[in-house]
Structure formats: structure tokens, C-alpha cells
LUMVEXVEX-195635 format. One record per residue (C-alpha): residue number from 0; residue in three letters; chain; x negated, y, z. Coordinates in Angstrom, 3 decimals, padded with zeros to 6 digits. Layout:
// residues N
<nr: NUM, rest: ALA, kette: A, c1: X, c2: Y, c3: Z>
...
END
This chain:
// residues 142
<nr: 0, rest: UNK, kette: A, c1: 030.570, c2: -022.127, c3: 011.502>
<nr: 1, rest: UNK, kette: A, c1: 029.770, c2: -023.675, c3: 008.064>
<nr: 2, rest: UNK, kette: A, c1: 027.119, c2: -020.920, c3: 006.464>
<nr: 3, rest: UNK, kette: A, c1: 027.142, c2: -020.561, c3: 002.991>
<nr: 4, rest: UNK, kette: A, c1: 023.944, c2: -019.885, c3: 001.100>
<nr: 5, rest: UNK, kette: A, c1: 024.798, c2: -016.443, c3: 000.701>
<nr: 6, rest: UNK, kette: A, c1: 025.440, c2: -015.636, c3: 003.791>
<nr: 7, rest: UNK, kette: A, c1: 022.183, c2: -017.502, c3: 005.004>
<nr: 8, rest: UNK, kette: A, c1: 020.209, c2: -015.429, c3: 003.159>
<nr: 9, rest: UNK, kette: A, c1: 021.866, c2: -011.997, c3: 004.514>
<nr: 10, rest: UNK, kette: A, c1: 021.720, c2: -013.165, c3: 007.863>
<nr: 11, rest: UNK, kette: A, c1: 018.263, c2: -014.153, c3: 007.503>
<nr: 12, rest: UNK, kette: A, c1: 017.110, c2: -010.599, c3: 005.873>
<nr: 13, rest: UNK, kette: A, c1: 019.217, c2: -008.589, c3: 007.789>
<nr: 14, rest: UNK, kette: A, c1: 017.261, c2: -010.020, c3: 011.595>
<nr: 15, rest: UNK, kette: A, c1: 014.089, c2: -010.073, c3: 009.595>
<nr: 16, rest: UNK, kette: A, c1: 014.612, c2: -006.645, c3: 008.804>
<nr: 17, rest: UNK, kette: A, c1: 015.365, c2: -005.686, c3: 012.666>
<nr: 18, rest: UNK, kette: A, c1: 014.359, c2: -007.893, c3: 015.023>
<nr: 19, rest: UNK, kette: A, c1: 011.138, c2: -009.239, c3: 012.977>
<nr: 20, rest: UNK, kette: A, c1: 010.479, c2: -005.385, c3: 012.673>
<nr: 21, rest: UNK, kette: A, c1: 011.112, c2: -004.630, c3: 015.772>
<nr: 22, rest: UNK, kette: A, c1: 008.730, c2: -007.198, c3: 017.208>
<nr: 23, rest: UNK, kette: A, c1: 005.799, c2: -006.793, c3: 014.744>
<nr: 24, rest: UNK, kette: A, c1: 005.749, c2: -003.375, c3: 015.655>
<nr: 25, rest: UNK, kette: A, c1: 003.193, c2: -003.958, c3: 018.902>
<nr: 26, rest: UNK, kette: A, c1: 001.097, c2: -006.003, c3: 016.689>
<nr: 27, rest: UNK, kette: A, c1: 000.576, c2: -003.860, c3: 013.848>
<nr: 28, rest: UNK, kette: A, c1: -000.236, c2: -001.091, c3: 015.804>
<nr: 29, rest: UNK, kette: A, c1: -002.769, c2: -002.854, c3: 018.186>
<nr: 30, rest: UNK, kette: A, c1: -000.812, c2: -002.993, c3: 021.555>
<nr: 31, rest: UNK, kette: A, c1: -000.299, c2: -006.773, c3: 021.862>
<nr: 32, rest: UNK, kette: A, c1: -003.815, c2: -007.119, c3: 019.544>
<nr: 33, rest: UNK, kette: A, c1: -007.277, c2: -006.216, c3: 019.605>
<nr: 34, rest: UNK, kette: A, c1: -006.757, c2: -004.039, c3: 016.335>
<nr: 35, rest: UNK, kette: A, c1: -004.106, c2: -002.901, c3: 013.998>
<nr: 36, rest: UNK, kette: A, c1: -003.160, c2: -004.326, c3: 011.062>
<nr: 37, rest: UNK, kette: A, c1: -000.467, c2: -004.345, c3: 008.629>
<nr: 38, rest: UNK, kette: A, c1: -001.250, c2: -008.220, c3: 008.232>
<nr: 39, rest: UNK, kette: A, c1: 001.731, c2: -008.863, c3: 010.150>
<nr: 40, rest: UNK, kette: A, c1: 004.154, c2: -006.931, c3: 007.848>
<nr: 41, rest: UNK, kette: A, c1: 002.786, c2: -008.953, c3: 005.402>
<nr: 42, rest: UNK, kette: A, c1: 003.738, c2: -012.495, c3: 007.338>
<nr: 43, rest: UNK, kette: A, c1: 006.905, c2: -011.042, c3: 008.160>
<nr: 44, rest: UNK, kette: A, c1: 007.156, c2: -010.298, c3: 004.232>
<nr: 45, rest: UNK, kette: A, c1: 005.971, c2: -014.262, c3: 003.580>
<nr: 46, rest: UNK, kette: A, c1: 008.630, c2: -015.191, c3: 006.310>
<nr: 47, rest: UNK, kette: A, c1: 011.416, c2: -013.851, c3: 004.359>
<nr: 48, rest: UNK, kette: A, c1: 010.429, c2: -014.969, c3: 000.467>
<nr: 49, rest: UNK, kette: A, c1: 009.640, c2: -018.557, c3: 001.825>
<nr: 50, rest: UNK, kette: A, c1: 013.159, c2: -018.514, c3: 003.915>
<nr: 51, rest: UNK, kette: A, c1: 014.746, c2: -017.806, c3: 000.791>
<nr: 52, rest: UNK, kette: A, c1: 013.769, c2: -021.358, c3: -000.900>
<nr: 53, rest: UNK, kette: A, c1: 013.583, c2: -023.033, c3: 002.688>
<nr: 54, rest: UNK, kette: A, c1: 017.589, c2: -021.798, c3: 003.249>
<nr: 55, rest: UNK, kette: A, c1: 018.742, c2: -023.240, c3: -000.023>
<nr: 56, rest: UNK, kette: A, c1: 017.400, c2: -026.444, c3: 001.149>
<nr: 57, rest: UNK, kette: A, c1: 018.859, c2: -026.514, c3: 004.170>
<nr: 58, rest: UNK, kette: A, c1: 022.194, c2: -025.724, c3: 002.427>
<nr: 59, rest: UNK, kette: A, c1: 021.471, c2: -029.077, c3: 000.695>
<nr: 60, rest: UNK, kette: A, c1: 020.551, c2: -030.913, c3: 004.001>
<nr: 61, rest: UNK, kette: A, c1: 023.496, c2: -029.718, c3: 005.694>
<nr: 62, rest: UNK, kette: A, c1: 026.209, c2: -031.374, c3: 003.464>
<nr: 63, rest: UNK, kette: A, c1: 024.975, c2: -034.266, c3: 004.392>
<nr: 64, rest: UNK, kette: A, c1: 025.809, c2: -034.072, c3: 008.093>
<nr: 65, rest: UNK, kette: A, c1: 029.612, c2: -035.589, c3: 008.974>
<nr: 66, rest: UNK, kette: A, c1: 031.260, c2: -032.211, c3: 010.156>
<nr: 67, rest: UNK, kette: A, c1: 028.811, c2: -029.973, c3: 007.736>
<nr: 68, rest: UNK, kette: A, c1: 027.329, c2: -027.791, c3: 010.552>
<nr: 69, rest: UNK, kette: A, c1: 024.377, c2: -026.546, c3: 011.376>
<nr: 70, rest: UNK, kette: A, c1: 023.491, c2: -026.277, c3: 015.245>
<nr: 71, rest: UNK, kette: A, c1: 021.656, c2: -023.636, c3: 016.160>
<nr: 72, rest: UNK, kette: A, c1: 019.098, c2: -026.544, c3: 017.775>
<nr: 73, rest: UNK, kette: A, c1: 018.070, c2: -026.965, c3: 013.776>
<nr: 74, rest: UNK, kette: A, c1: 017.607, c2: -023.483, c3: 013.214>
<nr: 75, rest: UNK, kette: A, c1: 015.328, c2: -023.219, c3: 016.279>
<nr: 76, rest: UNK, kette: A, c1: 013.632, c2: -026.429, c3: 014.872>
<nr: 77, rest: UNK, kette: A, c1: 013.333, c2: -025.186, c3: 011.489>
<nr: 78, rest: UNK, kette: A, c1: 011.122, c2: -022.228, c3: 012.706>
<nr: 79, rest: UNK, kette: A, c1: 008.541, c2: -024.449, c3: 013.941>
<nr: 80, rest: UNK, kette: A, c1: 008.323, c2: -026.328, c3: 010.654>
<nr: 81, rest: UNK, kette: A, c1: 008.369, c2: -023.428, c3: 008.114>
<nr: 82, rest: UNK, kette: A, c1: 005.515, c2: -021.846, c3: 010.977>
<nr: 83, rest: UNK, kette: A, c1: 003.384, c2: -024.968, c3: 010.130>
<nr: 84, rest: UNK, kette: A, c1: 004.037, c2: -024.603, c3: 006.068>
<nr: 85, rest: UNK, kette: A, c1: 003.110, c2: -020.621, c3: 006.662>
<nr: 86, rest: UNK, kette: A, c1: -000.171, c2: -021.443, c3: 008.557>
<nr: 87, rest: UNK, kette: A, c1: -001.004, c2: -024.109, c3: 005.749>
<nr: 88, rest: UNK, kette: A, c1: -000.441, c2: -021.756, c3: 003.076>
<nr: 89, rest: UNK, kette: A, c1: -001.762, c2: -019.025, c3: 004.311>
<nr: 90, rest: UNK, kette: A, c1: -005.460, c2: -021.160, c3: 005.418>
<nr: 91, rest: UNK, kette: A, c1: -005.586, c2: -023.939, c3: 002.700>
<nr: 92, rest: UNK, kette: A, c1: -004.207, c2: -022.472, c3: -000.669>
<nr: 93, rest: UNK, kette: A, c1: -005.541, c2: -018.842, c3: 000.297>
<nr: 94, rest: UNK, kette: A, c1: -002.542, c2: -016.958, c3: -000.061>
<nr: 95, rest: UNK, kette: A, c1: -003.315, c2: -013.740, c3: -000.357>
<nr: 96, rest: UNK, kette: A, c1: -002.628, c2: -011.748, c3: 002.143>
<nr: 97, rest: UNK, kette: A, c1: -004.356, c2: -007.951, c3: 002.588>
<nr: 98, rest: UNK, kette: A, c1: -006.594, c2: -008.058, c3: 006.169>
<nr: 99, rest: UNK, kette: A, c1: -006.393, c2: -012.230, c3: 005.899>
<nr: 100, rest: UNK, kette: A, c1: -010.070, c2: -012.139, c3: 007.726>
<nr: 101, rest: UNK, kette: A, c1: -008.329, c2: -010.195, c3: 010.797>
<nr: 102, rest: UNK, kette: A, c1: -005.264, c2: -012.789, c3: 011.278>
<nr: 103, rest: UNK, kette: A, c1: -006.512, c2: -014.925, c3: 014.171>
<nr: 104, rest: UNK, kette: A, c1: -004.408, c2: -018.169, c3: 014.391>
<nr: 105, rest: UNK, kette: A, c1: -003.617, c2: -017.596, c3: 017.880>
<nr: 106, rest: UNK, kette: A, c1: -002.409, c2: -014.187, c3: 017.741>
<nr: 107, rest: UNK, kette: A, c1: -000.361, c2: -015.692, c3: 014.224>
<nr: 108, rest: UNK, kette: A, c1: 001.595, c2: -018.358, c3: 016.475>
<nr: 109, rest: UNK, kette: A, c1: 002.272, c2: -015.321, c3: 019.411>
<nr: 110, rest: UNK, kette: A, c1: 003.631, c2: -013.355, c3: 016.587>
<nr: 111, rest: UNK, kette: A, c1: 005.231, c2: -015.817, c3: 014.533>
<nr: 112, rest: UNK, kette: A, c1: 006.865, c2: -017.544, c3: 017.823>
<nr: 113, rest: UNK, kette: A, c1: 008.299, c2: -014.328, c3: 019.241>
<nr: 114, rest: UNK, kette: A, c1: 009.748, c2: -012.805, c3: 016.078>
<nr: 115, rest: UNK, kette: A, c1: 011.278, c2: -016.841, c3: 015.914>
<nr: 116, rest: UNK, kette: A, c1: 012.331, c2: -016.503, c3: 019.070>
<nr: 117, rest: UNK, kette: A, c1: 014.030, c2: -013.350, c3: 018.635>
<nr: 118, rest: UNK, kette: A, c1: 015.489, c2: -014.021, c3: 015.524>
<nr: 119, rest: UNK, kette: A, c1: 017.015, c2: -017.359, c3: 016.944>
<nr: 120, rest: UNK, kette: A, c1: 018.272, c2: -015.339, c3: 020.046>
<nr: 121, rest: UNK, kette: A, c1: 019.690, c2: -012.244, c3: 018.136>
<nr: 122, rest: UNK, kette: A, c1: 021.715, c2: -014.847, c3: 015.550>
<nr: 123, rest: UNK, kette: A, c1: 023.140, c2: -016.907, c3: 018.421>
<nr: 124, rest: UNK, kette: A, c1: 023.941, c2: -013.911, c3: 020.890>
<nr: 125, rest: UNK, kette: A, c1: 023.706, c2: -010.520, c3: 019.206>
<nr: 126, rest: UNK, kette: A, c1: 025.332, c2: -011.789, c3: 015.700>
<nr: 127, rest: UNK, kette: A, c1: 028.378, c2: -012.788, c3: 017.430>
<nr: 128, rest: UNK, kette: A, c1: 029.016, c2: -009.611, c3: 019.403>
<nr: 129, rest: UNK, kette: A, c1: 028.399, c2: -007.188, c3: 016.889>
<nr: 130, rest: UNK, kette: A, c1: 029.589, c2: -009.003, c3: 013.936>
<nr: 131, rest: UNK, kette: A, c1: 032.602, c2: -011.334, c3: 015.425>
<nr: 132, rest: UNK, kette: A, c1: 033.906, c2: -012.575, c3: 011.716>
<nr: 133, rest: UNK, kette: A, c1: 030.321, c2: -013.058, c3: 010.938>
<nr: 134, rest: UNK, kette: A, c1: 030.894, c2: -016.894, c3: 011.762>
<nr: 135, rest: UNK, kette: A, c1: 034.009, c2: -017.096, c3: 010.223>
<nr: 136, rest: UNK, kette: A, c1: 032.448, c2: -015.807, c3: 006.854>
<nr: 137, rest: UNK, kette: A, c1: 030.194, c2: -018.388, c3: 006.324>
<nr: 138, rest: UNK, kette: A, c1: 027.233, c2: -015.997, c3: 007.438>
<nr: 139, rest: UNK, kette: A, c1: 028.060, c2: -013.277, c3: 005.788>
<nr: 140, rest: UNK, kette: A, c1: 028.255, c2: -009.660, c3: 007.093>
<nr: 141, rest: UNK, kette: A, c1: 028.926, c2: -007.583, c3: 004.050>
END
């Protein structure tokens, strides 16, 4: 599958918007933490608007490759470098985020790997089961 930008973005939003809720639920209520917080809503919320600028340039990247694909190695890859930019963001430039004195970094890499994880799982299993012309649409499920 060649994804477009378009349908980057509503793939993107549309497992954000399940699976990214669906595992930040423990941590905002204070199962997998010690406390609840809605500080993770709020990373899941960063997650997405970054995404947005980070998936038009990895449209850009991707024309470059011979058979302009993208393996689902690079978007497994990519989750690790936009977790980096998030952490530096979030502890250098003070981006504000409500509860920012509550978000340990090691509970931010549990949460930020395992709604990764999920998202990367759900897009390369899930995706294709429920939405079978998803791939064949660039991406795009509307």
C-alpha cells in the first residue's frame, strides 16, 4: 500500500481515537499509576497534533524510496523517534501541559510505548480485517 497524506492522517486519528483511548484509560484513572491524571489525554492529544506535521513529512520521505512504500518496520521506528521529540518538548521547551509536575518519565515511556505498540499492532492486523480496501485506498477509510 502507497498511503496518501490524507489517508495517513485518518488512519492515524481514527487508532488514536480508539486504541490510544483505549489504552490511556488505566492510566488516567490510576490503575497502571500511582494517581490519576488527565495528563495522559493530554499526551495522547500532543501525539496526534505533532503526527499531523510528522505524517506530511513522511509523505515527503517516502517518495523517495524506489517502490514508494512504507513498511510497517518505519512506522514502528517512527514511534520511537517522535517519543524522543515528545519527551524533549514536553521537558526542555515546557510545553504546557495541565498536571506536567505528575508525568513521571518512566510511567511517560510505559504509556507512550504501549499506546505505540497498539497503534502499530491495530494498523497492521486490525486495519486490514475490518477495513479490507483500507490499503487499497491509500489509507483512507471514509
Amino acid at each position: 500500500m502507497t498511503p496518501t497524506l490524507f489517508g495517513r492522517w485518518q488512519t492515524r486519528l481514527l487508532l488514536l481515537a480508539t486504541v490510544g483511548v483505549l489504552v490511556t484509560l488505566p492510566f488516567a484513572l490510576g490503575i497502571t499509576s500511582p494517581a490519576s491524571s488527565s495528563v495522559y489525554f493530554w499526551v495522547l492529544g500532543y501525539i496526534a497534533i505533532f503526527g499531523i506535521f510528522w505524517d506530511i513529512l513522511y509523505n515527503y520521505w517516502q517518495k523517495f524510496r524506489w517502490d514508494r512504500d512504507w513498511p510497517g518496520i518505519f512506522q514502528l521506528l517512527a514511534g520511537i523517534w517522535e517519543a524522543i521529540f515528545l519527551i524533549i518538548i514536553i521537558k526542555l521547551l515546557q510545553l504546557p501541559l495541565p498536571g506536567i509536575k505528575n508525568l513521571d518519565l518512566n510511567l511517560f515511556i510505559r504509556h507512550y510505548s504501549l499506546v505505540w505498540l497498539g497503534i502499530y499492532l491495530a494498523s497492521q492486523t486490525v486495519m486490514r480485517v475490518l477495513f479490507p480496501r483500507w490499503r487499497f485506498r491509500g489509507g483512507q477509510w471514509l
